[in-house]
Backbone bond lengths (Angstrom), bond angles and torsions (degrees), N, CA, C in turn:
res aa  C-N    CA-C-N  psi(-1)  N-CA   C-N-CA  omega(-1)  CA-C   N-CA-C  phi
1 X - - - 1.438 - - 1.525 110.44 -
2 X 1.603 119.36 -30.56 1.626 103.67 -179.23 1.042 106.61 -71.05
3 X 1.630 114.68 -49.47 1.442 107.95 -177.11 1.876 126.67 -27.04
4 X 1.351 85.41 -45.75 1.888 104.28 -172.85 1.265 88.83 -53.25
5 X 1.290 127.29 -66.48 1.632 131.92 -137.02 1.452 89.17 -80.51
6 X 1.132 141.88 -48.46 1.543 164.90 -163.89 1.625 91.97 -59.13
7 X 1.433 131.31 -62.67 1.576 132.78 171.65 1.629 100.80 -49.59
8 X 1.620 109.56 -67.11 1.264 103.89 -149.17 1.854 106.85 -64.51
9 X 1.262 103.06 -27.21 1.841 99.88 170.57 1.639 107.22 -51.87
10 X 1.152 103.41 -33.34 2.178 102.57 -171.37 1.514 116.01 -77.69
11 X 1.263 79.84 -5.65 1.641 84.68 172.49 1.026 164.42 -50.12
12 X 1.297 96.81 -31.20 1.588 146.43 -170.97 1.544 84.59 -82.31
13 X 1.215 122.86 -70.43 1.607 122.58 -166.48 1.535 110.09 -96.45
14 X 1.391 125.14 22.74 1.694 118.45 167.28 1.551 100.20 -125.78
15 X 1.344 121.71 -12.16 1.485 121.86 -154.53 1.645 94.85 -119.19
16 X 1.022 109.39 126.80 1.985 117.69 -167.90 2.253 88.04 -60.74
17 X 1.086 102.80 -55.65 1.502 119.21 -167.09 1.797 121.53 -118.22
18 X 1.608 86.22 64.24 2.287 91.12 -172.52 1.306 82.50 -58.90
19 X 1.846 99.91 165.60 1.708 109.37 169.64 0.885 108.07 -71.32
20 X 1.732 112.30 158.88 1.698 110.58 165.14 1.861 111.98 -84.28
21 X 1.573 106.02 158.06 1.337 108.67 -160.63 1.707 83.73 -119.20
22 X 1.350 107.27 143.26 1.609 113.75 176.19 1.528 91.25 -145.93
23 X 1.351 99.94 152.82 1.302 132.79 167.15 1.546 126.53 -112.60
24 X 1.118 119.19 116.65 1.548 125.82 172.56 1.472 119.62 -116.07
25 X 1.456 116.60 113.01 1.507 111.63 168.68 2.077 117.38 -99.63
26 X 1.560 113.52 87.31 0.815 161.15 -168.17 1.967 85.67 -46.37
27 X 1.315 113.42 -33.22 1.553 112.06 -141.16 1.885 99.52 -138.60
28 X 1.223 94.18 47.77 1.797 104.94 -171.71 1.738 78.88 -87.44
29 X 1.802 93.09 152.45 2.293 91.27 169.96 2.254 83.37 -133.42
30 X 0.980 68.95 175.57 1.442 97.65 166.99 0.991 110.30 -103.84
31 X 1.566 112.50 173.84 1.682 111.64 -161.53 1.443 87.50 -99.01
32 X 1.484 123.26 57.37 1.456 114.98 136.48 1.394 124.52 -135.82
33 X 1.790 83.90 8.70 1.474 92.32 170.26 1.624 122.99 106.83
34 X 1.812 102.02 -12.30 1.313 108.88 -179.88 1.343 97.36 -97.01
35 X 1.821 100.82 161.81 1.623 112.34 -176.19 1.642 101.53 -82.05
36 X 1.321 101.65 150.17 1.752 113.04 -160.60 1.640 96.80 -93.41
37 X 1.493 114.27 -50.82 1.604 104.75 158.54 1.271 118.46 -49.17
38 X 1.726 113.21 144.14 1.482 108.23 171.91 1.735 131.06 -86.13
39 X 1.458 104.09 -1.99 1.281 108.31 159.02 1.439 134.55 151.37
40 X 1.239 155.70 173.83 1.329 120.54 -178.89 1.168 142.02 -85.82
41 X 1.828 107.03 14.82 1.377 126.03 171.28 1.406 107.07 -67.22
42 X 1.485 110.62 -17.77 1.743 109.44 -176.10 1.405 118.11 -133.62
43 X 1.330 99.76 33.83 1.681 115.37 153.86 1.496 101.42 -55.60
44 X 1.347 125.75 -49.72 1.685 125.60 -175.45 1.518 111.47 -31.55
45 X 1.593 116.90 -39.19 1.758 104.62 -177.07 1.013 115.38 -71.60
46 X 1.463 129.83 -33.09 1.158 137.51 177.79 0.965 95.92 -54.49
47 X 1.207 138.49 -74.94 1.661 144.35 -150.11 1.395 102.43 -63.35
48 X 1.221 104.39 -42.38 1.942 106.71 -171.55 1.779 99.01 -68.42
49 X 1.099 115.61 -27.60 1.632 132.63 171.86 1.706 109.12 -51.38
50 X 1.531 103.32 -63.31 1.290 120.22 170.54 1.805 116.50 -37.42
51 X 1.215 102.49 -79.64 1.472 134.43 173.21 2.023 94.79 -29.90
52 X 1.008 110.60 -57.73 1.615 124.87 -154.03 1.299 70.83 -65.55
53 X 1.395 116.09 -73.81 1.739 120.72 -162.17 1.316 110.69 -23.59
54 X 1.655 111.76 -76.49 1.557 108.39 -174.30 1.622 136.57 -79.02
55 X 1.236 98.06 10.46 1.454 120.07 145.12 1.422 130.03 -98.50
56 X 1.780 118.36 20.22 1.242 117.82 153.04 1.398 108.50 101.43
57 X 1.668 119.54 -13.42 1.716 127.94 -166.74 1.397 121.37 -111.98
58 X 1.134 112.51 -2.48 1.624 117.32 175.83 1.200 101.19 -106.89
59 X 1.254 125.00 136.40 1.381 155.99 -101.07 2.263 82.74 -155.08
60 X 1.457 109.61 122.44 1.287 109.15 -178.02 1.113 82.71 -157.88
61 X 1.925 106.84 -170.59 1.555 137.39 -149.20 1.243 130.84 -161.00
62 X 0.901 133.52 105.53 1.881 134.88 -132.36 1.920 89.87 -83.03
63 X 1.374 101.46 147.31 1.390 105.93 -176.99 1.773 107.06 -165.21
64 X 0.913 122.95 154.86 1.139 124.16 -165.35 1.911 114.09 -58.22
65 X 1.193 101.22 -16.61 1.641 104.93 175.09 1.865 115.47 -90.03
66 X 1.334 99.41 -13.83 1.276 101.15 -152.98 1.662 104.82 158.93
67 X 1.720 100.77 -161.64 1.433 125.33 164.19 1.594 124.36 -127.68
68 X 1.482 96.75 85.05 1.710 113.30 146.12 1.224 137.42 -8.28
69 X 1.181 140.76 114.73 1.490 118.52 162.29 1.537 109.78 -29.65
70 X 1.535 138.12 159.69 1.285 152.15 146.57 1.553 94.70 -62.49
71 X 1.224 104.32 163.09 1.684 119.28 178.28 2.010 91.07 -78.84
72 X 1.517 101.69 148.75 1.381 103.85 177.81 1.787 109.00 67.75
73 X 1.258 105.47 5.72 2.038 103.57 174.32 1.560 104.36 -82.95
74 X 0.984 112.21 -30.16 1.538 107.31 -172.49 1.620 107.44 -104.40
75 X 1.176 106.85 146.49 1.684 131.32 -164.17 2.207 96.87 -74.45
76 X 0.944 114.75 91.28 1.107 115.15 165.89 2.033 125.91 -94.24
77 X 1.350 103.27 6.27 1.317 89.93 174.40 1.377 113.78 -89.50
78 X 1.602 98.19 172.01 1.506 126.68 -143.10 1.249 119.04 44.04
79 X 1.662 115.97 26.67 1.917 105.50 -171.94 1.659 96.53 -104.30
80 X 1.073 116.62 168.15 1.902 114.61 154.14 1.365 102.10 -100.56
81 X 1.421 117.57 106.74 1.392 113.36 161.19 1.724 92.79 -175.09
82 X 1.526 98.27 111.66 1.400 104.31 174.16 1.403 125.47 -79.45
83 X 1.617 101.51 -169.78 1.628 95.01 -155.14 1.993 98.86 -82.01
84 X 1.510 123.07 -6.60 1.141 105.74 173.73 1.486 114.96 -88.71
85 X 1.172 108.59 -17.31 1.711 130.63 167.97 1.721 105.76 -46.38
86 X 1.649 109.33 -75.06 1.285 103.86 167.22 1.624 129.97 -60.96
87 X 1.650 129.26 -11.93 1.104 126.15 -166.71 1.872 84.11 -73.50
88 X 1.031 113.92 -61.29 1.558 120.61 177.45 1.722 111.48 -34.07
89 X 0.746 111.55 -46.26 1.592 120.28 -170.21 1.532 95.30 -63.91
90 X 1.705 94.30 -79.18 1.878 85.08 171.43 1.578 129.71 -59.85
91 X 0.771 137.15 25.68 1.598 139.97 -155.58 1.806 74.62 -96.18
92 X 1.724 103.91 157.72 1.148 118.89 151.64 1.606 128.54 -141.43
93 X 1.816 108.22 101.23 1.011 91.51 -146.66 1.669 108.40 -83.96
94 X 1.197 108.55 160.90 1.825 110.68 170.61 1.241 126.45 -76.69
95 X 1.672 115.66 -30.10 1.481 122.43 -179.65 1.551 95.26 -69.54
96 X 1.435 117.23 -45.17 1.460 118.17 -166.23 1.424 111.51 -54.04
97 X 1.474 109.50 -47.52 1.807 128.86 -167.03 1.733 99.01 -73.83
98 X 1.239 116.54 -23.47 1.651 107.78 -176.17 1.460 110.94 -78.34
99 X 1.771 103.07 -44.04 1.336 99.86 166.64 1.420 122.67 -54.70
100 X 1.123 140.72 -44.44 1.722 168.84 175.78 1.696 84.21 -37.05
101 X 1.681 102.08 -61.12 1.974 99.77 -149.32 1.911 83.85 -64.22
102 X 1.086 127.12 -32.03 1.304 115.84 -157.32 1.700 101.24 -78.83
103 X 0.983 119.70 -46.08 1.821 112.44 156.69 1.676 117.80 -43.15
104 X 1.424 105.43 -57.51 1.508 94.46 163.33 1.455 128.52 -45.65
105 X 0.895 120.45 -68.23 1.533 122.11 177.52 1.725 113.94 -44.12
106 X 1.090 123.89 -39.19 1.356 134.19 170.26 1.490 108.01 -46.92
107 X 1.428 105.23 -52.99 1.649 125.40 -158.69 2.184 97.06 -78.40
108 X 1.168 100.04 -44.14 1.546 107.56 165.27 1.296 120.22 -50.45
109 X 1.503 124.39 -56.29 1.165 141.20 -165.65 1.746 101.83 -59.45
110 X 1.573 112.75 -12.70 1.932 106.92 -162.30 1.903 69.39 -93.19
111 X 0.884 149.18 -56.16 1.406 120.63 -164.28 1.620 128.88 -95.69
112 X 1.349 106.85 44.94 0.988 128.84 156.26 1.490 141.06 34.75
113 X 1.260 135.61 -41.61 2.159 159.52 -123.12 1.611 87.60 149.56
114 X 1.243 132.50 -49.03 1.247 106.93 -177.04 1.568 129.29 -81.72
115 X 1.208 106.37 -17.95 1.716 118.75 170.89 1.235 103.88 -45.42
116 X 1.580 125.76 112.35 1.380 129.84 165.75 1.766 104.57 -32.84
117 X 0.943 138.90 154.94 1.563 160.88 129.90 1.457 106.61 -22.87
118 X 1.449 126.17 -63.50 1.358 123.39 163.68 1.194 137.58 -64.40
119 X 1.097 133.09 -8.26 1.419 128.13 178.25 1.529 93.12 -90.75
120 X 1.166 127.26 -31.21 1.697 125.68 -172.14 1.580 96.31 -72.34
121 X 1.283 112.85 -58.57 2.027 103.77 170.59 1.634 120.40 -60.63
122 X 1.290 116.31 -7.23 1.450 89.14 165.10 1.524 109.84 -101.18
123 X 1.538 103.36 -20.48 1.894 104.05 -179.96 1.666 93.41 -58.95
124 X 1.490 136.82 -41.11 1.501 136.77 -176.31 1.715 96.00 -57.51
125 X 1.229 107.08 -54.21 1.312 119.22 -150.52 1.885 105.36 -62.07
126 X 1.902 107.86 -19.02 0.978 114.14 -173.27 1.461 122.49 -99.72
127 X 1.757 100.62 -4.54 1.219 105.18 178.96 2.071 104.65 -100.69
128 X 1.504 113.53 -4.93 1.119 96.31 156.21 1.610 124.80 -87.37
129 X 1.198 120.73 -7.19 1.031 129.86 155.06 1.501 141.11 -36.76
130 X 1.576 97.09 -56.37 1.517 139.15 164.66 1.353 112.15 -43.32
131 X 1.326 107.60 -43.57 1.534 130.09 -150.84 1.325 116.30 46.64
């Protein structure tokens, strides 16, 4: 298994075109506890979001995790979810991600000599980010 992970980190710099890696949290609530997406009938924009992305057409926003949809990138008609609804969705928060890096590092620490070298410089690389 390191080996695997150990190639696919070199990737980036042996492979003309590594895949792109995205993240979706499907299951964000509001502070009352309900989910802020409206459901998984409309995972599809996201994905069609995705798709656009690595073909050069989805429209995003540099942030310390990555690149976001831009506000207005994702296809919201016929949905109920307004525009402060989505500002939340896209938001990226920093208090949230510091707590996050400190689970990461925990979760690193169980593989010990075998943890590629790179995944430990970008978890560093993400806490200067963080600031």
């Amino acid at each position: 298994m390191g080996d695997y992970f150990g190639h696919w980190l070199r990737m980036g710099t042996t492979t003309p075109r590594p895949p792109k890696i995205f993240h979706a949290n499907w299951f964000r609530q509001n502070a009352d506890g309900k989910f802020i997406w409206p459901g998984f009938g409309e995972n599809m924009r996201v994905l069609r979001w995705i798709v656009d992305r690595c073909e050069g057409r989805g429209e995003a926003v540099d942030s310390p995790i990555g690149q976001p949809p831009a506000r207005g990138a994702l296809d919201t008609a016929g949905i109920d979810v307004d525009a402060a609804t989505m500002d939340e969705l896209l938001r990226v928060s920093r208090d949230d991600w510091k707590r996050e890096f400190d689970g990461i590092g925990e979760f690193f620490a169980k593989f010990g000599s075998r943890l590629p070298v790179e995944m430990e410089r970008q978890r560093r690389a993400l806490a200067g980010r963080l600031g």
